[in-house]
mmCIF file of the C-alpha atoms, coordinates in Angstrom:
data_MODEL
# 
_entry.id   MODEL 
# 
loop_
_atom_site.group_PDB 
_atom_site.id 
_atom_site.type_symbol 
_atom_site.label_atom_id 
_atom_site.label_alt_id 
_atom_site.label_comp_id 
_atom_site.label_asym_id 
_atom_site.label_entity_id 
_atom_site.label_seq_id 
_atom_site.pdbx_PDB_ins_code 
_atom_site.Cartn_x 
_atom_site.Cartn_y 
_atom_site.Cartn_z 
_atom_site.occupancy 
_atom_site.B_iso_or_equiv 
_atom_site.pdbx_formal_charge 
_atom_site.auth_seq_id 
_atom_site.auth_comp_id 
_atom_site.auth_asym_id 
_atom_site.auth_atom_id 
_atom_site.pdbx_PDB_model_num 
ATOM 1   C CA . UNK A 1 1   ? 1.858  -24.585 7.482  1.00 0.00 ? 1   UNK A CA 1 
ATOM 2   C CA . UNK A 1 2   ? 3.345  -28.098 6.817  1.00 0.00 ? 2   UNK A CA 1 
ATOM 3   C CA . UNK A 1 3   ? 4.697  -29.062 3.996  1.00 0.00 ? 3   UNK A CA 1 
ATOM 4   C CA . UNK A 1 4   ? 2.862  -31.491 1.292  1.00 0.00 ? 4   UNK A CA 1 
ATOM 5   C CA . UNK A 1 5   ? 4.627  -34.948 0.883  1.00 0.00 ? 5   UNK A CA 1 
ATOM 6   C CA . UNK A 1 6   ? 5.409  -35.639 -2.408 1.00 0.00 ? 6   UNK A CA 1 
ATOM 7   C CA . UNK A 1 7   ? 4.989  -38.910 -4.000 1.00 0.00 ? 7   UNK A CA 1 
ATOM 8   C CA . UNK A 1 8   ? 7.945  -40.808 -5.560 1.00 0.00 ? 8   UNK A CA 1 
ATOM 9   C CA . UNK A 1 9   ? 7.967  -41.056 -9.185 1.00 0.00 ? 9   UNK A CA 1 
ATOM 10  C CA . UNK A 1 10  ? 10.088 -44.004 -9.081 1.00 0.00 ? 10  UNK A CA 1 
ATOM 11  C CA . UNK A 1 11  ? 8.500  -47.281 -8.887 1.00 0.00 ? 11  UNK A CA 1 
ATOM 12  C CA . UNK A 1 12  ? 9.856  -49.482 -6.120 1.00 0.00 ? 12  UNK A CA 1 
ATOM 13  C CA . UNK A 1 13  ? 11.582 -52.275 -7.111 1.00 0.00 ? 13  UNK A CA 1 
ATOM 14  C CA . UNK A 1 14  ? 10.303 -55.789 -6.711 1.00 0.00 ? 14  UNK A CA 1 
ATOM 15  C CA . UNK A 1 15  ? 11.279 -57.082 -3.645 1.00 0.00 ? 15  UNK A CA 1 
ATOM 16  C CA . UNK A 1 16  ? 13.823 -54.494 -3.532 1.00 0.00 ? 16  UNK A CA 1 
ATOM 17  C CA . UNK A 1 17  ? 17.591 -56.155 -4.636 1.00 0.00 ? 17  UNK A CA 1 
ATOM 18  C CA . UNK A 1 18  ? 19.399 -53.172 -2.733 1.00 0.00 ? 18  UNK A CA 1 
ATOM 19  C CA . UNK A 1 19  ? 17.650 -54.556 0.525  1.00 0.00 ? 19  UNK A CA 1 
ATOM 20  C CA . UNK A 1 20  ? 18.236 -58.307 -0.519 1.00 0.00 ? 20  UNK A CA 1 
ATOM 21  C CA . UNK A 1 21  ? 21.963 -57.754 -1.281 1.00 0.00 ? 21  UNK A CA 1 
ATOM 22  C CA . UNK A 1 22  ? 22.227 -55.559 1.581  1.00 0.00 ? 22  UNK A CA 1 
ATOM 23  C CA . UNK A 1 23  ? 21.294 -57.994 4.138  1.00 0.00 ? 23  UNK A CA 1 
ATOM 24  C CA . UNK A 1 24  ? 24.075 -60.613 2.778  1.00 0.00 ? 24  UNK A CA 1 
ATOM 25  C CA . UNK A 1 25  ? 26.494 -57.916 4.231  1.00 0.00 ? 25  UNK A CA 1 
ATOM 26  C CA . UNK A 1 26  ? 24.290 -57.376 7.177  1.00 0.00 ? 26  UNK A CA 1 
ATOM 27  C CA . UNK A 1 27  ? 26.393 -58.189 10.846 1.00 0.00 ? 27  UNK A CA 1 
ATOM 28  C CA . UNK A 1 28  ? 29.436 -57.207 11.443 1.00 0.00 ? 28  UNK A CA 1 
ATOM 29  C CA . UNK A 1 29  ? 32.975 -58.666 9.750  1.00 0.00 ? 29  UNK A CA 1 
ATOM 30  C CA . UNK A 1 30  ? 30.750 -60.312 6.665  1.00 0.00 ? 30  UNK A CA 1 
ATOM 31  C CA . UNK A 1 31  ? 32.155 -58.419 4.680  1.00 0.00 ? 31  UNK A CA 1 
ATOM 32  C CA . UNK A 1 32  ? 35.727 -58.695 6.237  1.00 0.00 ? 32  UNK A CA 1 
ATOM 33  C CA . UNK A 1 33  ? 35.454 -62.293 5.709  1.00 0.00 ? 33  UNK A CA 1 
ATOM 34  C CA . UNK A 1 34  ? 34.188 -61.954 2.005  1.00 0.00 ? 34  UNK A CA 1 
ATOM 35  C CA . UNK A 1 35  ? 37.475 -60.065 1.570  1.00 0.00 ? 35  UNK A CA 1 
ATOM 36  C CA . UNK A 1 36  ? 39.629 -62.708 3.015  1.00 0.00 ? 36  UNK A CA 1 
ATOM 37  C CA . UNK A 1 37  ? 38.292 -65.358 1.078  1.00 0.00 ? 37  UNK A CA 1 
ATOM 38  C CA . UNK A 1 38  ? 38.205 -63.174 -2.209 1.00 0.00 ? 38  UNK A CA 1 
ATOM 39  C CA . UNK A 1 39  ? 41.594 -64.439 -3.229 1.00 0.00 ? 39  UNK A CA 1 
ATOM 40  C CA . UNK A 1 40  ? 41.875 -67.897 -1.850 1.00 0.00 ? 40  UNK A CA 1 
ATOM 41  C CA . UNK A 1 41  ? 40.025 -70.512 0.042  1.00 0.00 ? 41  UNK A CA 1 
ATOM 42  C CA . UNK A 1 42  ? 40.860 -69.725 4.199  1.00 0.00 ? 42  UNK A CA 1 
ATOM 43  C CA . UNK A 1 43  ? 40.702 -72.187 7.203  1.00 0.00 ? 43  UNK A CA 1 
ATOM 44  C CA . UNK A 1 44  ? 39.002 -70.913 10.431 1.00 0.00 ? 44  UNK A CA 1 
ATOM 45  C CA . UNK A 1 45  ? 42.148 -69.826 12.034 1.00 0.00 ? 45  UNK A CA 1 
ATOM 46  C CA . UNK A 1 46  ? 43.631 -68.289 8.714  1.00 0.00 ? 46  UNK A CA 1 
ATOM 47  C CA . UNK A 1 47  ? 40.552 -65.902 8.812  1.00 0.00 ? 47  UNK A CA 1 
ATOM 48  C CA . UNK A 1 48  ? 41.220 -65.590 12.979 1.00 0.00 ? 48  UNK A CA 1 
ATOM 49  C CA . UNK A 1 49  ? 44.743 -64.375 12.221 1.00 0.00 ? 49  UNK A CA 1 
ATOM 50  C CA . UNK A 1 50  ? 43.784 -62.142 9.131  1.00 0.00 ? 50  UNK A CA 1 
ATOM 51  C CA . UNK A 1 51  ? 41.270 -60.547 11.535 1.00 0.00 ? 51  UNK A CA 1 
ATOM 52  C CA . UNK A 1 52  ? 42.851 -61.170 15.107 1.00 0.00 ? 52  UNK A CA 1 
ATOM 53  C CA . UNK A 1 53  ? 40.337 -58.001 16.569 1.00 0.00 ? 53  UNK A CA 1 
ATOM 54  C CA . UNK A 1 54  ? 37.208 -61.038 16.179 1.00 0.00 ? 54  UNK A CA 1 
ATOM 55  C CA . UNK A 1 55  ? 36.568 -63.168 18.326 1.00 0.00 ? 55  UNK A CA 1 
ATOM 56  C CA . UNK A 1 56  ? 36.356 -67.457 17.782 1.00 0.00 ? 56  UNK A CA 1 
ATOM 57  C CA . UNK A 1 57  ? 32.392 -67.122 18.281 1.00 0.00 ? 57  UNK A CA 1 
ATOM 58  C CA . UNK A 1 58  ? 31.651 -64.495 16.398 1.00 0.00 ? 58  UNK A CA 1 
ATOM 59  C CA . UNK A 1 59  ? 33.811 -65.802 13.009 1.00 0.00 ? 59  UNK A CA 1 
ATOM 60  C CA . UNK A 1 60  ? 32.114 -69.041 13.858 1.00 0.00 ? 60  UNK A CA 1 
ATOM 61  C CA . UNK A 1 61  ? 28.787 -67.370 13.907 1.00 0.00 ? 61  UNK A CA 1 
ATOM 62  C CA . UNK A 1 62  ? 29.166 -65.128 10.851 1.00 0.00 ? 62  UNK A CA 1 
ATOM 63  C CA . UNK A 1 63  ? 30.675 -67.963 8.590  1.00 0.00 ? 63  UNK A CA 1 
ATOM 64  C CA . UNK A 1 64  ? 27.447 -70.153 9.495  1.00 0.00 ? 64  UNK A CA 1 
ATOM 65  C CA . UNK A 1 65  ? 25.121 -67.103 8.249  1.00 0.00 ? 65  UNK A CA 1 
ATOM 66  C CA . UNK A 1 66  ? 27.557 -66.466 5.239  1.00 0.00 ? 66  UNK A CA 1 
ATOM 67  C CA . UNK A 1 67  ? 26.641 -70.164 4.198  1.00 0.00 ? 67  UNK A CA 1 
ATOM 68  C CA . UNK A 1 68  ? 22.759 -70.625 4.996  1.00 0.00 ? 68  UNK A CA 1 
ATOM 69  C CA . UNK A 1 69  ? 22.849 -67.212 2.604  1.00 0.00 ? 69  UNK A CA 1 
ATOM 70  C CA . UNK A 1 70  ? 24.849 -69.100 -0.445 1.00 0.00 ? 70  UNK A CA 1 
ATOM 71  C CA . UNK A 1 71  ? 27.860 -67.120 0.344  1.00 0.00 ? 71  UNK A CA 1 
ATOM 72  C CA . UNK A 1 72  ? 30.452 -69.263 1.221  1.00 0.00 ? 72  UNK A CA 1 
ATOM 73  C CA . UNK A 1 73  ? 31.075 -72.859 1.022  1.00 0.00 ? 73  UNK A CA 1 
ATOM 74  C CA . UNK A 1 74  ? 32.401 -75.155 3.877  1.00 0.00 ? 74  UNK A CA 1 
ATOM 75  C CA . UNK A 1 75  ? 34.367 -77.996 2.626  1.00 0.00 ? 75  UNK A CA 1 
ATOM 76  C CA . UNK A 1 76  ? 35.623 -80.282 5.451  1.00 0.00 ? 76  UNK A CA 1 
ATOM 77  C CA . UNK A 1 77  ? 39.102 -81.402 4.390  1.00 0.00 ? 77  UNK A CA 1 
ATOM 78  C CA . UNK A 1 78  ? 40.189 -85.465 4.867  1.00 0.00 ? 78  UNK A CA 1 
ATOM 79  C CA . UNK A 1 79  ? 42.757 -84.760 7.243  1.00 0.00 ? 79  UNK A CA 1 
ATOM 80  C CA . UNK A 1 80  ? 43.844 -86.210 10.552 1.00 0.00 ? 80  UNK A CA 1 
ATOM 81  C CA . UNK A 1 81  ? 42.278 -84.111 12.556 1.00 0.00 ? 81  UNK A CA 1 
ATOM 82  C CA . UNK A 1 82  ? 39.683 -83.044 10.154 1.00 0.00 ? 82  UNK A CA 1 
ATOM 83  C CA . UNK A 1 83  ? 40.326 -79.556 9.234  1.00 0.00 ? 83  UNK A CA 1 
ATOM 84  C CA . UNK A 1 84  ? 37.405 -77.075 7.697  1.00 0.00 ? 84  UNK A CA 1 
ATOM 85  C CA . UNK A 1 85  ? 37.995 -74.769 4.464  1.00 0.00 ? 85  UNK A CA 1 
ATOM 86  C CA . UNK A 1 86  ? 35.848 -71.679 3.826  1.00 0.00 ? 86  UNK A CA 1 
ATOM 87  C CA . UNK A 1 87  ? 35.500 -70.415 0.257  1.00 0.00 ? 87  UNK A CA 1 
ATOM 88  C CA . UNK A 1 88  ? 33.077 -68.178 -1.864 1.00 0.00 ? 88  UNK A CA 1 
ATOM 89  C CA . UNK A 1 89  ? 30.891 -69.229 -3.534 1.00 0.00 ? 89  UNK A CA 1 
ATOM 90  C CA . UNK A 1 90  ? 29.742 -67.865 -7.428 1.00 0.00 ? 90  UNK A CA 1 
ATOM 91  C CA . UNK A 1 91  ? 27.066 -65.581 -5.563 1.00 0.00 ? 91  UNK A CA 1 
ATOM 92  C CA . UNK A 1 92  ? 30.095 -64.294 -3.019 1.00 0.00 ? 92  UNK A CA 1 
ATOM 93  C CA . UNK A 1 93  ? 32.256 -63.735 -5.451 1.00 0.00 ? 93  UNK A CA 1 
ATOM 94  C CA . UNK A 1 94  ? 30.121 -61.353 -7.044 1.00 0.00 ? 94  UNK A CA 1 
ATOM 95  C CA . UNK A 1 95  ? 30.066 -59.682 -4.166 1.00 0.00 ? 95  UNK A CA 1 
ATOM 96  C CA . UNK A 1 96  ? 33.293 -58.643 -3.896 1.00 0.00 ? 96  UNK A CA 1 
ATOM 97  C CA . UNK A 1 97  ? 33.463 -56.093 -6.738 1.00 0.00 ? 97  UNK A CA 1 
ATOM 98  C CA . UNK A 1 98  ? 30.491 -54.002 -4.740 1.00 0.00 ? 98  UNK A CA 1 
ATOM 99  C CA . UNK A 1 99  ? 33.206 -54.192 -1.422 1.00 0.00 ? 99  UNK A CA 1 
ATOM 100 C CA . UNK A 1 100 ? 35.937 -53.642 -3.528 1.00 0.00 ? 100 UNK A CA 1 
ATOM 101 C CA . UNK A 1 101 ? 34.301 -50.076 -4.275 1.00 0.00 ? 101 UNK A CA 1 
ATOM 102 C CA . UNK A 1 102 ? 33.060 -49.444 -1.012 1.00 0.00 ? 102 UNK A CA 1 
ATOM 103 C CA . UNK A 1 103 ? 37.004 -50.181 0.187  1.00 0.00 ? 103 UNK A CA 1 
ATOM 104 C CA . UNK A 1 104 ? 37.741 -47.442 -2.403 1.00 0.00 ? 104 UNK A CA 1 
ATOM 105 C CA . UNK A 1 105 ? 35.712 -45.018 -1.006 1.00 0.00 ? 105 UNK A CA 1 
ATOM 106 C CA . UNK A 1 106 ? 36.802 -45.863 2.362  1.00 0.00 ? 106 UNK A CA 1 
ATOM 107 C CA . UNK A 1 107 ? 40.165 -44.623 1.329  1.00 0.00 ? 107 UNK A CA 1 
ATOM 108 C CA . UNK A 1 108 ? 39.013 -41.706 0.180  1.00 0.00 ? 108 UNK A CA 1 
ATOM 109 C CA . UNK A 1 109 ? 36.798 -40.647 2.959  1.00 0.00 ? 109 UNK A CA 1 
ATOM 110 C CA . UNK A 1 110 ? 39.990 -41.296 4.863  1.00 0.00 ? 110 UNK A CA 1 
ATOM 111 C CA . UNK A 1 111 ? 42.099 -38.857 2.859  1.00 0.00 ? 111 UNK A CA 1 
ATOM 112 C CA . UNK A 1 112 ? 40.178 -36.878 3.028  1.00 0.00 ? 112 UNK A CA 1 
ATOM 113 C CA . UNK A 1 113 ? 39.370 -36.624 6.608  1.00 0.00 ? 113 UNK A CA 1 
ATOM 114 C CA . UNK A 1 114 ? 43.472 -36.236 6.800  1.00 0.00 ? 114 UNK A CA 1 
ATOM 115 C CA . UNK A 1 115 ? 43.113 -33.193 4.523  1.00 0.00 ? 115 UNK A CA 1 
ATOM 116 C CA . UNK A 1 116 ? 40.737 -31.646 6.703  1.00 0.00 ? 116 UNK A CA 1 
ATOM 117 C CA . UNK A 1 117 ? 42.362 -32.319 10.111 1.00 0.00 ? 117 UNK A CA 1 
ATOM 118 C CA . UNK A 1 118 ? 44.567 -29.279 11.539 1.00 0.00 ? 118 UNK A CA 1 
ATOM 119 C CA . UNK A 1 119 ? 47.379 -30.251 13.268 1.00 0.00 ? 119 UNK A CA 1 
ATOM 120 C CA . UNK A 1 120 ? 46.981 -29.560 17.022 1.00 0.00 ? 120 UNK A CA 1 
ATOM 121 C CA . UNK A 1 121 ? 49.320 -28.189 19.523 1.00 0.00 ? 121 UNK A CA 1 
ATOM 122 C CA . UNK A 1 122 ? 50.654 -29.987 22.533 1.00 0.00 ? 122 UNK A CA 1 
ATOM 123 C CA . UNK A 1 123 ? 50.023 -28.162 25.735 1.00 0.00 ? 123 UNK A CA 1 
ATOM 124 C CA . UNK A 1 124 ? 51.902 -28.957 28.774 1.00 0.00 ? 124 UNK A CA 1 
ATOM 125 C CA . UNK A 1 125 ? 50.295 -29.047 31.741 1.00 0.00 ? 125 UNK A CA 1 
ATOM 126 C CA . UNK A 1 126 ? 52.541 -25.615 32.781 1.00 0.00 ? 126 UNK A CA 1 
ATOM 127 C CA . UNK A 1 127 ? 51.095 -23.881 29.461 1.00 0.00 ? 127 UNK A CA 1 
ATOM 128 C CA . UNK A 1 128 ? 47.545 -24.252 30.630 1.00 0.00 ? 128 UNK A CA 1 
ATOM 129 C CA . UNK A 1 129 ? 47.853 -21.478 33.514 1.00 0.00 ? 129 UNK A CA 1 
ATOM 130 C CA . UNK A 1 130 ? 46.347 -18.739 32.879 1.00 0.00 ? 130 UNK A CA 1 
ATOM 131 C CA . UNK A 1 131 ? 48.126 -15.523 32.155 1.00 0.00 ? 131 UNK A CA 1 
ATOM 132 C CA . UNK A 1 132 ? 51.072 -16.738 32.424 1.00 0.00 ? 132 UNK A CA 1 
ATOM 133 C CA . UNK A 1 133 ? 53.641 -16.055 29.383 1.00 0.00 ? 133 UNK A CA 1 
ATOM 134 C CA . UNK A 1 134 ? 55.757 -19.122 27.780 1.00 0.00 ? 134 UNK A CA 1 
ATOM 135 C CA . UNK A 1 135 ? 58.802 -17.310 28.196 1.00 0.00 ? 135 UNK A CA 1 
ATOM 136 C CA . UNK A 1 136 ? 57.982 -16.558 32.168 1.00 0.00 ? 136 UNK A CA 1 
ATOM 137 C CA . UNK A 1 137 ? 57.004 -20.651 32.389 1.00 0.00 ? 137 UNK A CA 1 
ATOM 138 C CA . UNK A 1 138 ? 60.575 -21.621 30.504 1.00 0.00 ? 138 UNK A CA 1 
ATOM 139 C CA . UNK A 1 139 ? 62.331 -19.690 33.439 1.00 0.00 ? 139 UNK A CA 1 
ATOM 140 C CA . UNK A 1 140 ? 61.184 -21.114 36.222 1.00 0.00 ? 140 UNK A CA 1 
ATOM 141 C CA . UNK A 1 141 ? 61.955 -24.964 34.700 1.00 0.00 ? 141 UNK A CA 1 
# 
């Protein structure tokens, strides 16, 4: 016999905000780059060298969906050659204390993953034969 499916008693939200705020996050490094500007406005190879595992097209891709979505600003400076400044904006900057928490548990999901790991032996490849004792193996080295 299956079971019935019960019916939320909690009204969905309008146009859900955890969905809406979510998708501002959404791709990867977004919210590695809302991090890097959370101090301080960042040129495009400031934020290369704070994240050097991202490649130029993908920065360059993110930081163009981080601005059509209000997040960050591009301000292009008056300099010979013309040099480009990313900064938050008031909506990304409210962003930051939600990835501020989730850094926090990140930590401690990592501690705690320590906690839980045992520390494993190193086997030679000598130690691996079967039936045959450690002290027999040390005298034939």
């Amino acid at each position: 016999m299956a079971l019935r499916i019960r019916h939320n008693k909690v009204p969905s939200p309008p146009n859900c905000p955890l969905t809406a705020c979510m998708a501002l996050l959404r791709g990867a490094w977004a919210p590695n780059i809302i991090w890097y500007l959370s101090v301080q406005a960042r040129r495009f190879g400031e934020l290369r060298v704070d994240m050097p595992k991202i490649s130029a097209r993908v920065l360059s891709a993110r930081l163009r969906e981080l601005e059509d979505n209000g997040v960050v600003s591009r301000r292009v400076m008056p300099t010979s050659p013309p040099s480009v400044e990313y900064d938050l904006t008031e909506l990304g900057h409210e962003l930051v204390p939600a990835i501020q928490a989730i850094v926090r548990v990140g930590l401690k999901l990592k501690l705690r993953g320590s906690e839980h790991e045992t520390p494993r032996r190193r086997s030679s490849p000598r130690s691996a034969i079967r039936g045959a004792a450690p002290a027999a193996m040390a005298d034939d080295a």
